[in-house]
C-alpha positions as CSV (number, residue, x, y, z in Angstrom):
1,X,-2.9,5.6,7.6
2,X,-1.4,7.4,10.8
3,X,0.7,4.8,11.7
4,X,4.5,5.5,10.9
5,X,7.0,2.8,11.5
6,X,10.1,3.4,12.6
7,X,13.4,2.4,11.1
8,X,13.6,-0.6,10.0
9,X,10.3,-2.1,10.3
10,X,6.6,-2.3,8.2
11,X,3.3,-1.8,9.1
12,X,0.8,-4.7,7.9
13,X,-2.3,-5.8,7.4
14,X,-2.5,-9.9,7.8
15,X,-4.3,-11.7,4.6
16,X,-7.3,-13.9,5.5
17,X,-6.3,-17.6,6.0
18,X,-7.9,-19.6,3.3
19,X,-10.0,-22.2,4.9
20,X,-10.4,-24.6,1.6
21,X,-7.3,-25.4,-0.6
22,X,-6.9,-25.3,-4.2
23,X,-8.2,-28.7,-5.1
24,X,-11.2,-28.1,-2.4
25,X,-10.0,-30.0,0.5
26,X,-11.8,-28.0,3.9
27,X,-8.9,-27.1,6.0
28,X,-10.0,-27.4,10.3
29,X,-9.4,-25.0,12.7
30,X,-6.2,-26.4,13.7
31,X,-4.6,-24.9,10.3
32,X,-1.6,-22.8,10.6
33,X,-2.1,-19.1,11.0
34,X,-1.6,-17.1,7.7
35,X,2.1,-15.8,7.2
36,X,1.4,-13.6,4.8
37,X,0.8,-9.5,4.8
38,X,0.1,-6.4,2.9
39,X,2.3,-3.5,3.6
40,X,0.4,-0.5,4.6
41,X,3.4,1.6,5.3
42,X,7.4,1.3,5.6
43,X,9.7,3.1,7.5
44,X,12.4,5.3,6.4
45,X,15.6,2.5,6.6
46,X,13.4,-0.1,5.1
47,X,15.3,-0.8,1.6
48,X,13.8,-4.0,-0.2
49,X,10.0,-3.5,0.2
50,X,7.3,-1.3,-0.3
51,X,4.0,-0.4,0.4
52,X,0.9,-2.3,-1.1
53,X,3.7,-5.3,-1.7
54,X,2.6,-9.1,-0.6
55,X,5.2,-10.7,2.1
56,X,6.0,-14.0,3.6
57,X,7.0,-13.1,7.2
58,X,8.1,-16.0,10.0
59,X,5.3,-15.8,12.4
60,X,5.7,-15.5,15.8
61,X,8.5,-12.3,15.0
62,X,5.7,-9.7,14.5
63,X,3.9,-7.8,16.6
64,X,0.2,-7.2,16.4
65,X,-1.8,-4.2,17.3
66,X,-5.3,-3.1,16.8
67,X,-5.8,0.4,15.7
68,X,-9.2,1.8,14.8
69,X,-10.6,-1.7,14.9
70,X,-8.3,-2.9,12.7
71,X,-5.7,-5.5,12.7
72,X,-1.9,-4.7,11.9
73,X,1.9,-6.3,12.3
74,X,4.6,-4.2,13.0
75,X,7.6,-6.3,11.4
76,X,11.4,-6.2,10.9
77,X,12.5,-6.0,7.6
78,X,14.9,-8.7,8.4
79,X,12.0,-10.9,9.5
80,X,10.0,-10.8,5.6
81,X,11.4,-14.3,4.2
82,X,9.7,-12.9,1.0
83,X,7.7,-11.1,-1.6
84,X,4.8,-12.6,-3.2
């Protein structure tokens, strides 16, 4: 991957929203979005996470881009609620 974050913030790649739940309910199209992430790359201030970990992020604080026709978040470390 070419693209380096900056200080403290992660590069992402957002996790498919599940569109049945566990005990096979269909979910609509009104669902929330997905709030969780891979990390495809950290930058060098970024102290409690690493790359290929799962994270639960708040979701309107990252921002997405499209690079090579694919989907990323760049997000502050201080905006991952948690590991997964």
């Amino acid at each position: 991957m070419s693209i380096k974050p900056l200080a403290d913030r992660v590069v992402a790649k957002k996790d498919a929203a599940t569109s049945t739940t566990a005990s096979g309910i269909l979910l609509g199209e009104a669902k929330e979005k997905s709030t969780t992430a891979t990390i495809e790359s950290v930058g060098p201030d970024v102290k409690t996470v690493k790359k290929c970990d799962r994270i639960l992020y708040r979701e309107y604080s990252a921002t997405d881009i499209k690079y090579d026709g694919t989907d990323y978040l760049i997000i502050k470390e201080e905006d991952i609620l948690a590991t997964l």
